[in-house]
PyMOL commands that place a pseudoatom at each C-alpha (Angstrom):
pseudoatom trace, name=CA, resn=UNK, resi=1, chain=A, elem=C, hetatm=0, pos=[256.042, -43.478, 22.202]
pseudoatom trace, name=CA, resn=UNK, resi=2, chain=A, elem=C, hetatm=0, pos=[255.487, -46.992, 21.031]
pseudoatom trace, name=CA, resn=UNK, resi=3, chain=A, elem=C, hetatm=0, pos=[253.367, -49.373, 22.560]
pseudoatom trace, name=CA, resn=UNK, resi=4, chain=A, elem=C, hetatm=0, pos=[255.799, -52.116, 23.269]
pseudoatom trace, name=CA, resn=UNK, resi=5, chain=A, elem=C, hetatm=0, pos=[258.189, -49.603, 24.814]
pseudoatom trace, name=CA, resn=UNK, resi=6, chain=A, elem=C, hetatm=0, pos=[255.364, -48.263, 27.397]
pseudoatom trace, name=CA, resn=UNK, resi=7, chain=A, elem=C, hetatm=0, pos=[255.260, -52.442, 28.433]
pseudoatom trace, name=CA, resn=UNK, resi=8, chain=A, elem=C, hetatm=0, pos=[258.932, -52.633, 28.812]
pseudoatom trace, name=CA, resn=UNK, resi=9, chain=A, elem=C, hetatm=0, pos=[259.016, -49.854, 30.891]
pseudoatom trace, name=CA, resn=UNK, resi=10, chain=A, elem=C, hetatm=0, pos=[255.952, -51.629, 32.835]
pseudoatom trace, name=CA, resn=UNK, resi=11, chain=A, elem=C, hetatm=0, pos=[258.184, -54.450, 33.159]
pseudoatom trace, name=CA, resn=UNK, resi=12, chain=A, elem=C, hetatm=0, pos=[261.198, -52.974, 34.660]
pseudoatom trace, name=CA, resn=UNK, resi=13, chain=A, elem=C, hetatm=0, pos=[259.417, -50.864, 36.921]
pseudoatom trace, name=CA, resn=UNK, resi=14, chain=A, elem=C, hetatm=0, pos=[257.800, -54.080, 38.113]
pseudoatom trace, name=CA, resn=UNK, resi=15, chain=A, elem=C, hetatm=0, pos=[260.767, -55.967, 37.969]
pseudoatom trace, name=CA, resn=UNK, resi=16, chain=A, elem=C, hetatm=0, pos=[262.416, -53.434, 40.756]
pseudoatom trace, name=CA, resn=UNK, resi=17, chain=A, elem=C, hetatm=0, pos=[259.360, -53.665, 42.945]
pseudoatom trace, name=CA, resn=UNK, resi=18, chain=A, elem=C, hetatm=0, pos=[259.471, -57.394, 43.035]
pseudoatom trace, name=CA, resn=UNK, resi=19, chain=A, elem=C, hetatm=0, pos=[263.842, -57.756, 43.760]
pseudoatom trace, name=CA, resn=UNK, resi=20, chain=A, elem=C, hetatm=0, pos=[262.843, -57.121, 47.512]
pseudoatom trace, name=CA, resn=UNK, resi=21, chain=A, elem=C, hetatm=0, pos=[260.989, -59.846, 48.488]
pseudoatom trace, name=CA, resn=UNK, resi=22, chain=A, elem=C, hetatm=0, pos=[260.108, -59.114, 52.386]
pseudoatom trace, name=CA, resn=UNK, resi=23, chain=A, elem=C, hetatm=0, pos=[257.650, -61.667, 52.163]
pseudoatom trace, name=CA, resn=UNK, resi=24, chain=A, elem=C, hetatm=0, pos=[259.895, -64.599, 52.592]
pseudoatom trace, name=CA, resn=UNK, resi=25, chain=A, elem=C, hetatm=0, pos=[262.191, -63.197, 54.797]
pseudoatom trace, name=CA, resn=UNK, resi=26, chain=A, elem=C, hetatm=0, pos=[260.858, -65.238, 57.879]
pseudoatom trace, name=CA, resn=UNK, resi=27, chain=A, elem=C, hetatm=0, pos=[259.551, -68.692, 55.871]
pseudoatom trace, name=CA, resn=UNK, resi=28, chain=A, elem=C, hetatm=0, pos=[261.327, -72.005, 56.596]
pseudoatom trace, name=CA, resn=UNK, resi=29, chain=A, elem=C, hetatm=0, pos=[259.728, -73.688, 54.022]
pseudoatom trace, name=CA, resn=UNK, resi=30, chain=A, elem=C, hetatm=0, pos=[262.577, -75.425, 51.821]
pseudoatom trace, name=CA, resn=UNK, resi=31, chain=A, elem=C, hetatm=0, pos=[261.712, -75.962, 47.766]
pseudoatom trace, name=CA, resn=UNK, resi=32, chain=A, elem=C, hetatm=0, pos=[262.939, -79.102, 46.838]
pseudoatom trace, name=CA, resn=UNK, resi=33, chain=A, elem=C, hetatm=0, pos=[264.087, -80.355, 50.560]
pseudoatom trace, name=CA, resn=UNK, resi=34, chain=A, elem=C, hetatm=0, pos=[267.008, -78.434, 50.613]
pseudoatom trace, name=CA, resn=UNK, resi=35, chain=A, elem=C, hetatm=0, pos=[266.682, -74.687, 49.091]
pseudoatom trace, name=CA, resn=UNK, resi=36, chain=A, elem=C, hetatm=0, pos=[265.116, -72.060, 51.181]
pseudoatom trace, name=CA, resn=UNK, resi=37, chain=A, elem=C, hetatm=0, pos=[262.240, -70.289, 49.364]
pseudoatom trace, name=CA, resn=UNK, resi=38, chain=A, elem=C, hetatm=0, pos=[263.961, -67.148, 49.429]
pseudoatom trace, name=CA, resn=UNK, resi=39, chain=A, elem=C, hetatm=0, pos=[267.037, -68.447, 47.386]
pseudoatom trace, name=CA, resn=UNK, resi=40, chain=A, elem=C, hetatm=0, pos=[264.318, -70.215, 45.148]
pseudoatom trace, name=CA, resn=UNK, resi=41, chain=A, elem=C, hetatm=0, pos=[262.624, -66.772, 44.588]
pseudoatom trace, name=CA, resn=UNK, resi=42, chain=A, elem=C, hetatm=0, pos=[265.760, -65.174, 43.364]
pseudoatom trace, name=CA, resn=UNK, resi=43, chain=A, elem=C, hetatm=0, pos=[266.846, -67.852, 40.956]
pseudoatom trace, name=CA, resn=UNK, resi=44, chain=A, elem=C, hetatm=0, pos=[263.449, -67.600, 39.050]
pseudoatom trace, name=CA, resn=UNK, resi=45, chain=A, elem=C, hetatm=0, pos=[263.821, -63.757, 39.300]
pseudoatom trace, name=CA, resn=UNK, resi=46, chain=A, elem=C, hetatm=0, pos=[267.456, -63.873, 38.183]
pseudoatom trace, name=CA, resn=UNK, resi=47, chain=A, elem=C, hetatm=0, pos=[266.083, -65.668, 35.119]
pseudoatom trace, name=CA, resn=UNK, resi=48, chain=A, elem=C, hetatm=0, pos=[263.263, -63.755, 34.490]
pseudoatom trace, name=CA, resn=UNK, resi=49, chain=A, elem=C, hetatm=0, pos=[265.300, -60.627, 34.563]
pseudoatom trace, name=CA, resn=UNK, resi=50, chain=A, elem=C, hetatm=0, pos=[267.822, -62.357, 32.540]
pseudoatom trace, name=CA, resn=UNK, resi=51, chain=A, elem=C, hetatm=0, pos=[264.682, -63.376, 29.985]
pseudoatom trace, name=CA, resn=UNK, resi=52, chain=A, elem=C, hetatm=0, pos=[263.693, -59.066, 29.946]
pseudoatom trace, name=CA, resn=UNK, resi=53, chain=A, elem=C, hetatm=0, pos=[267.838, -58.019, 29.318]
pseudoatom trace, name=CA, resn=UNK, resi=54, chain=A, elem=C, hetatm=0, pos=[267.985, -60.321, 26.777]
pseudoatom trace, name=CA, resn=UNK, resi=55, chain=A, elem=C, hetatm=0, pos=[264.685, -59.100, 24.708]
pseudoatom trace, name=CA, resn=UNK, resi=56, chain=A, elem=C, hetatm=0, pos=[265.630, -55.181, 25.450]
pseudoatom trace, name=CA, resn=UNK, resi=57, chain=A, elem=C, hetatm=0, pos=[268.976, -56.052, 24.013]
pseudoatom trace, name=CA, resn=UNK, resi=58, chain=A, elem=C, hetatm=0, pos=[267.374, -57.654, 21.007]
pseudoatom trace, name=CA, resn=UNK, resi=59, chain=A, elem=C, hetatm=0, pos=[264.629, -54.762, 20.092]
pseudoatom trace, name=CA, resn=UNK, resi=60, chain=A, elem=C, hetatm=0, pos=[266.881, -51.808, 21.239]
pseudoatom trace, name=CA, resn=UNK, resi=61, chain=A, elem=C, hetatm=0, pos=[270.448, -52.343, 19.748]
pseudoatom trace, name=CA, resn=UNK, resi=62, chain=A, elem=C, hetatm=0, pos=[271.321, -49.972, 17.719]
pseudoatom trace, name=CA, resn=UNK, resi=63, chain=A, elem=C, hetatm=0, pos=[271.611, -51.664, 14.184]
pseudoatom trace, name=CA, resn=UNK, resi=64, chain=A, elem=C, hetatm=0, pos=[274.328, -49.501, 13.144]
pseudoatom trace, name=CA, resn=UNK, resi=65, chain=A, elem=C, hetatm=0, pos=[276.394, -51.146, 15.975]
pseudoatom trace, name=CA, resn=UNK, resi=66, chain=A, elem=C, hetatm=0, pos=[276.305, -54.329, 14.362]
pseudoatom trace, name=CA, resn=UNK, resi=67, chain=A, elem=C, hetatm=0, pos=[279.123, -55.520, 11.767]
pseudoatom trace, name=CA, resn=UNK, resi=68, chain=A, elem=C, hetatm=0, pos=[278.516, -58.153, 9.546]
for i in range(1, 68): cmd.bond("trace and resi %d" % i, "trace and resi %d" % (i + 1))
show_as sticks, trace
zoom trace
């Protein structure tokens, strides 16, 4: 198995683990004045995940997919 595959898989795993965030399930605290933390959390998660889909899309396409 490759190396950068065995980090990928790292990354999803951790990715799931962090999608429940319990610890701001009870916080008022408001980023910005006006967003609750929680909704914050999940737009920087929603990118970061975005940021992962994107790279696995890159290195895993198959290249005989592709039509030039």
């Amino acid at each position: 198995m490759n190396p950068f595959n065995k980090w990928i898989w790292l990354a999803i795993a951790g990715l799931l683990l962090l999608h429940h965030d319990f610890w701001f399930w009870e916080n008022d605290y408001l980023v910005g004045g006006f967003m609750p933390i929680g909704l914050a959390y999940h737009v920087v998660y929603s990118i970061v995940v975005t940021i992962t889909w994107v790279i696995l899309t890159f290195k895993f396409w198959p290249q005989d997919l592709i039509q030039e």
